[in-house]
N, C-alpha and C positions, 0 to 999 in steps of 0.2 A: 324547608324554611317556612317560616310565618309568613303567608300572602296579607294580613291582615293587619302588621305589626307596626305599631302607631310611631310617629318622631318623636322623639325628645324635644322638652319645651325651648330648651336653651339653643336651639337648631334656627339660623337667620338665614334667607336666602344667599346671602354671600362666603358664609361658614360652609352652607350646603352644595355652593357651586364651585369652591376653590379646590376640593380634589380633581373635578372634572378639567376645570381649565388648564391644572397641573399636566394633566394627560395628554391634554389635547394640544398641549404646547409641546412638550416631550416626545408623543410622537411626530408632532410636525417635524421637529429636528432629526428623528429616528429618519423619517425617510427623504428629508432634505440631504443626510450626511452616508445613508446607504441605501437610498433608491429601493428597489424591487427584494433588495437582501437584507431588509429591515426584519422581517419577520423571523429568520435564524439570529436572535438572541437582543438585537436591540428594542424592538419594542417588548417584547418579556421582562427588558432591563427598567420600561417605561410603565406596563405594569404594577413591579413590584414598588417600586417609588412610590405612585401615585396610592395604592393599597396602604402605605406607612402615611402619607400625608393623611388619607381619608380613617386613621385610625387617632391621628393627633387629633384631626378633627372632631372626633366621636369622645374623646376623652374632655376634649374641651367641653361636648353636652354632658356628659358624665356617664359616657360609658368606657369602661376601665379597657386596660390592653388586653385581660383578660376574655374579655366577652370579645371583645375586637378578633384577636383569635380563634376563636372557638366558630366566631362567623366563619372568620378565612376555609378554618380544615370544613364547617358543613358547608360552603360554598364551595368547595373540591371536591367533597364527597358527591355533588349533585352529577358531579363530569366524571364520575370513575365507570360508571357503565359505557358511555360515549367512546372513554378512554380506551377501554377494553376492546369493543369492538373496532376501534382505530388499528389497535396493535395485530388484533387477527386481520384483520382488511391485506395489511401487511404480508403477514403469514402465507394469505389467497395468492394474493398478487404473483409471491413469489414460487409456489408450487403451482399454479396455472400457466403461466409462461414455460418452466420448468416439464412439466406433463404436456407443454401441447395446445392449452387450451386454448389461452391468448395469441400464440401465432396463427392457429387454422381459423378462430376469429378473425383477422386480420388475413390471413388466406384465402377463405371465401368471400369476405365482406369488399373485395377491391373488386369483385369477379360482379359483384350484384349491387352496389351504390357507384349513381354516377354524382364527379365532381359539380356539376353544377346544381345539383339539387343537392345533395349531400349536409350543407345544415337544416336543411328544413325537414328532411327526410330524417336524420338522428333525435331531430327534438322529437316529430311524431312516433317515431319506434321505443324514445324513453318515456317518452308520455302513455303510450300504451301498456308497458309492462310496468310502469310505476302503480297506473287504475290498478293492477291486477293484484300488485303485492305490496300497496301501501307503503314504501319504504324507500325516499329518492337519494339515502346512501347506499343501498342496496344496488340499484339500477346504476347509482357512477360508479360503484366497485365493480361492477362483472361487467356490462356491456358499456359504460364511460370508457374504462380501460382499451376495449378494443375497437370503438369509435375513433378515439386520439391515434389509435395506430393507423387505422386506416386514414384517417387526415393527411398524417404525415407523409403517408405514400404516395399521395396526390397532392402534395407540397399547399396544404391549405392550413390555416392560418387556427393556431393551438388555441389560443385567446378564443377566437370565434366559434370553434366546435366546441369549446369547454363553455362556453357562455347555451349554446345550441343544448349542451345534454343536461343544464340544469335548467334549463328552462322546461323541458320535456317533461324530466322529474319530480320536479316539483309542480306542474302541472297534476301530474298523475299520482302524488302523494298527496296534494291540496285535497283531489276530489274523490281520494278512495277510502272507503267506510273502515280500511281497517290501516287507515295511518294512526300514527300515535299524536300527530300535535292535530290533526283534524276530531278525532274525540278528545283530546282536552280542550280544543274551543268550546265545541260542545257543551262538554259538562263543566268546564266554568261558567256556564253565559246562563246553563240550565236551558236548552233548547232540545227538540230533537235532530238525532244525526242527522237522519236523511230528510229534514226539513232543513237543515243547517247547509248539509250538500246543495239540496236544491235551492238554496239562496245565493248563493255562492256561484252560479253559475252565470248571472247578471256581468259580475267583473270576469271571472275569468274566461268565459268563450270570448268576448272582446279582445282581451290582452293577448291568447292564445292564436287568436288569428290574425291578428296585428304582427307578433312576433315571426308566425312561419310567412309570410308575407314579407315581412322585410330580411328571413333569413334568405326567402329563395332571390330577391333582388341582390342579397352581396352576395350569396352562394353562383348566380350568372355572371355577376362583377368579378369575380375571385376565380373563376374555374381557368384553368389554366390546364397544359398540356401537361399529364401527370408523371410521376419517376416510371421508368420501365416498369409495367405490372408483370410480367413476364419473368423479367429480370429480378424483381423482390419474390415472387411464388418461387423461383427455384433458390433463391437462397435460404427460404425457409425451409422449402422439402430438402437440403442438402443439410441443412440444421436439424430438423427435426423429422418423424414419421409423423406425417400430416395427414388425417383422416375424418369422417366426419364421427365417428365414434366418442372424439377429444373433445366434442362439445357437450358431451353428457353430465361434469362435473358443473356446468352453468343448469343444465335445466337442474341440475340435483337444487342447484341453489335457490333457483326461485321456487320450484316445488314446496321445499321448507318452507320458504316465508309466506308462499302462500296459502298454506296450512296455520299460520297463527305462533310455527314453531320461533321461542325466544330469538332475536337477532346473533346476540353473541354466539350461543353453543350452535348455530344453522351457518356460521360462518367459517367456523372452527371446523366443524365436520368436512366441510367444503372446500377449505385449506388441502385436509388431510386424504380426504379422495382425491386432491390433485396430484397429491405425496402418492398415496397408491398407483394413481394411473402414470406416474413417472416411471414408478419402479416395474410397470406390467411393458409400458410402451415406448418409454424412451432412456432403455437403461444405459447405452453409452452415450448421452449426454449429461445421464445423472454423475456418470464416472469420469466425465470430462470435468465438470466443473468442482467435483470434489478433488482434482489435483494428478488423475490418474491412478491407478491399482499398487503402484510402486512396491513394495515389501509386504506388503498385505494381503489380502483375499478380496476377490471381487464383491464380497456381499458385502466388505466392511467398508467399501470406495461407496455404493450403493448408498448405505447408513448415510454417510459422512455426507454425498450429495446433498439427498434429500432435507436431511439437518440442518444444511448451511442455507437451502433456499429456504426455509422455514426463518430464519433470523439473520437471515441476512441478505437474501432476495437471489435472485440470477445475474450471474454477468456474460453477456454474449461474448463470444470471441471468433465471429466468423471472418473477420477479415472486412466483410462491408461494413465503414463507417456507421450510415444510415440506421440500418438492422442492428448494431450493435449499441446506438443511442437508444435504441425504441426497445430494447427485449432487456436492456441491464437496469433493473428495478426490482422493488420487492425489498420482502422481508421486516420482522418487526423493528430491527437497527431504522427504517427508513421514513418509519414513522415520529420516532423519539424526536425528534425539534417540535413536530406538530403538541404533540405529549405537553411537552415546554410548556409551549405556547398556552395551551388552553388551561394550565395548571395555574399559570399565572393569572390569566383573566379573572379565570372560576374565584380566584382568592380575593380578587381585588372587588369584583361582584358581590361575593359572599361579605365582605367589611363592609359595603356600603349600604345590604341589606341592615346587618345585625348595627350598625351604626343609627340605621334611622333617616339614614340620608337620602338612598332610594325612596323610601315612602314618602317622605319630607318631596322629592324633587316631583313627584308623583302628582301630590295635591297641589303643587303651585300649577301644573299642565292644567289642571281645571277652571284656573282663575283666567277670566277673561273669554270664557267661552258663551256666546248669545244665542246661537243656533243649530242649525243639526249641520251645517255644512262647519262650521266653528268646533263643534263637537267631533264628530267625524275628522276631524285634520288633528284636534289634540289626541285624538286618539291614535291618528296611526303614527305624530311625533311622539306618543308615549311608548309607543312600542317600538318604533325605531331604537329610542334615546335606552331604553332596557337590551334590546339587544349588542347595545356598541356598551353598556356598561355593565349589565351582567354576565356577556357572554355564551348566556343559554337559549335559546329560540322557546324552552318550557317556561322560565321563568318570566320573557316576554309575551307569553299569552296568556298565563295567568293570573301574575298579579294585575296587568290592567285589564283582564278581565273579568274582576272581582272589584275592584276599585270602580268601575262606570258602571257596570249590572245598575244601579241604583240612578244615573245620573239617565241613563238612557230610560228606565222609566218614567220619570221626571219628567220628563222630554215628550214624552207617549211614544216612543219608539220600541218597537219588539226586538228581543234580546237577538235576536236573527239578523238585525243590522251592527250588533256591535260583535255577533261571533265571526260573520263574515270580512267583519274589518281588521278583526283581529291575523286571522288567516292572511289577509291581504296585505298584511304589515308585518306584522311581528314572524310568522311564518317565512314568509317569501323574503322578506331581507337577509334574515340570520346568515345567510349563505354567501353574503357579499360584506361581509365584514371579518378581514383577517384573522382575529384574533376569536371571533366565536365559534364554539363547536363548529357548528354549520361550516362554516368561512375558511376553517383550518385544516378542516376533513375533507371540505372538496380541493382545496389547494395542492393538500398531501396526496392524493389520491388519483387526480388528473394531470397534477405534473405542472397545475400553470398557476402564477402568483394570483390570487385575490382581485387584485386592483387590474388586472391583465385582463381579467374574464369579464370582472363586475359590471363593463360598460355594455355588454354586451349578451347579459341575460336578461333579455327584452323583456321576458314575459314576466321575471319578479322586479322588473323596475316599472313594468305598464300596472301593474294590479294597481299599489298603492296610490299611484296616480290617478285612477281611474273612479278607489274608493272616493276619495277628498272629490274629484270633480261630480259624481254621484253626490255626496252630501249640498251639495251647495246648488246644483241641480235638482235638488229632490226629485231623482230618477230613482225607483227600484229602494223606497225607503219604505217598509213597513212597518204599519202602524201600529200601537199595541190593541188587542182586541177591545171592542165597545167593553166598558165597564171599569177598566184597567188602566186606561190613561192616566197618568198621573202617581198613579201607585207606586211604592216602592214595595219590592220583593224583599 
């Protein structure tokens, strides 16, 4: 998409805000009339609506349904990699469980995390291996996954461990040189990386210890006497051959990414060694869940297994309740609503790019701004307001990363304070908003609604707070170098 792409003249703030209010009303009703089960298919219904309003709209500036279109499919096109890796996430999910992987996670991990430290203790262990491999869907697919399980076994609260491992993660994607939205701050702002990192560390050590602070106060509040650990270890060794071997298809995974190896194909691989170590280590459970050997040959029940957790995830049938809520997941079928979801957003983002009406709502966020603390607050509501309407966490650092470059030298402010803001906004929200890649992926993925988690991922609802209270404090605002002030890049 055109980060740069100007409104149409016949574009009036009212013309330009009546798609948005359309939405905002529609989904109120969305989750006024289905609560937490809005996002399986009513706000998608609210989506595309608002996407046809904001297309009548666009024809009224004069731009035909044609072009309005064409935005929609390149505002899809921008979510088909995201997509991709959603569907393999899928794929993992379900030959990890499948192989082994996910329950000896959840085997060992009851044996060595205690409930009362337990969220503060998941945020630091995703925050670490987030630094390592830049990537905080990465860290909630493999060890999110078996965090939530082990939660569960110490009857602690899904919302708050799912709030715990995004906060972790995207700590450790914020601040690792080889995330993808931490170099496109970067190179929108035209800063260096690791002068970008090291700015960056003003708001986030703050926020980050704020958050495990207040995880270990509810994690003491919360710890309660946990289900039998005894009693879930043996139903998983009576389920499965549990050894420490079955964790090798996770370090295979971070290995890849921490090599720079593409997301999608490092995932898919990593699916498909969990398919392998099914069929080496736990072949009569591949053969259970494919229906039994009945008329056939054992390799072809084997096939058939393996197949089915591939696209259709595992379904436990041990007999305990409990274990059979927490291991029957997976598979790419489990993804397809999330799919939905973000198909629709991406289309209705994409119209209100190619319409003119994002850039349009863009430049009214600069009217009325006086100072760096005024500055600073439009810019992390521009990034908010792009990620609940584009849906993408890239196109929210982007384009207002290229739209204020200019406004912040104006200002004499060094590009260092608007990359870090950006980060601190447009970054760290995405994942608390439903309908954004971000927001749909962690939902689909950890099992817990959006709005269940979002209150509770401390550390991306402290950042932004903490920018705007920075600006208007002139705390940690760097200035542009002598000579530069004023300048426009």
């Amino acid at each position: 998409m055109n980060a740069e792409q100007t409104s149409p003249p016949e574009l009036t703030p009212l013309l330009a805000l009546t798609p948005i209010v359309f939405l905002v009303v529609l989904l109120a009703c969305s989750v006024y009339l289905f609560g937490a089960d809005s996002s399986y298919g009513a706000n998608q219904i609210a989506l595309i609506l608002a996407a046809c309003v904001a297309a009548l709209v666009g024809r009224r500036a004069g731009v035909s349904w044609q072009e309005a279109q064409e935005g929609m499919v390149e505002g899809i096109g921008v979510g088909l990699v995201p997509v991709l890796i959603l569907l393999s996430v899928g794929m993992l999910i379900g030959t990890w469980i499948l192989c082994g992987t996910v329950p000896a996670m959840i085997y060992y991990g009851v044996q060595v995390l205690e409930p009362s430290i337990f969220y503060a203790a998941s945020t630091a262990i995703c925050a670490i291996v987030a630094i390592s491999i830049g990537s905080s869907w990465t860290v909630a697919g493999t060890l999110g996954i078996g965090l939530m399980g082990i939660a569960g076994s110490f009857e602690l609260s899904p919302a708050v461990t799912a709030g715990a491992i995004i906060s972790g993660a995207y700590f450790g994607d914020k601040l690792s040189p080889m995330s993808d939205t931490t170099n496109l701050a970067a190179a929108a702002t035209g800063v260096d990386l690791f002068d970008h990192i090291r700015h960056m560390l003003w708001t986030t050590v703050p926020a980050i210890s704020l958050a495990l602070l207040i995880f270990l106060f509810i994690g003491s509040a919360d710890a309660q006497t946990p289900r039998e650990i005894d009693e879930l270890q043996r139903a998983l060794a009576a389920q499965f051959a549990i050894g420490p071997h079955l964790l090798l298809p996770l370090l295979l995974m971070l290995a890849l990414v921490y090599k720079r190896f593409p997301a999608y194909p490092a995932v898919v691989i990593s699916a498909l060694t969990g398919a392998l170590f099914a069929l080496l280590f736990q072949g009569d459970v591949v053969v259970a869940l494919a229906g039994g050997v009945g008329d056939g040959s054992r390799g072809v029940a084997l096939l058939r297994g393996v197949w089915m957790s591939l696209f259709d995830g595992y379904v436990s049938a041990s007999g305990n309740a409990f274990l059979d809520a927490l291991l029957s997941k997976g598979g790419m079928s489990s993804m397809l609503n999330t799919v939905w979801l973000i198909l629709c957003a991406l289309g209705f983002g994409g119209v209100l790019e190619r319409t003119g009406i994002l850039g349009y709502l863009l430049q009214l966020a600069l009217r009325g701004v006086s100072g760096a603390g005024s500055l600073v607050t439009a810019t992390v509501a521009t990034c908010v307001g792009t990620n609940v309407l584009a849906a993408d966490q890239f196109i929210a650092v982007a384009l207002p990363g290229r739209m204020y470059r200019d406004e912040y030298a104006r200002r004499g402010l060094s590009p260092l304070n608007l990359s870090r803001t950006l980060e601190d906004s447009a970054t760290l929200t995405s994942a608390l908003i439903p309908w954004n890649t971000c927001g749909a992926y962690m939902s689909a993925t950890l099992g817990v609604a959006t709005f269940a988690y979002a209150p509770y991922a401390f550390f991306n609802l402290l950042c932004p707070l903490l920018a705007i209270a920075y600006g208007y404090a002139n705390i940690a605002l760097k200035p542009l170098p002598a000579g530069q002030a004023g300048s426009v890049a």
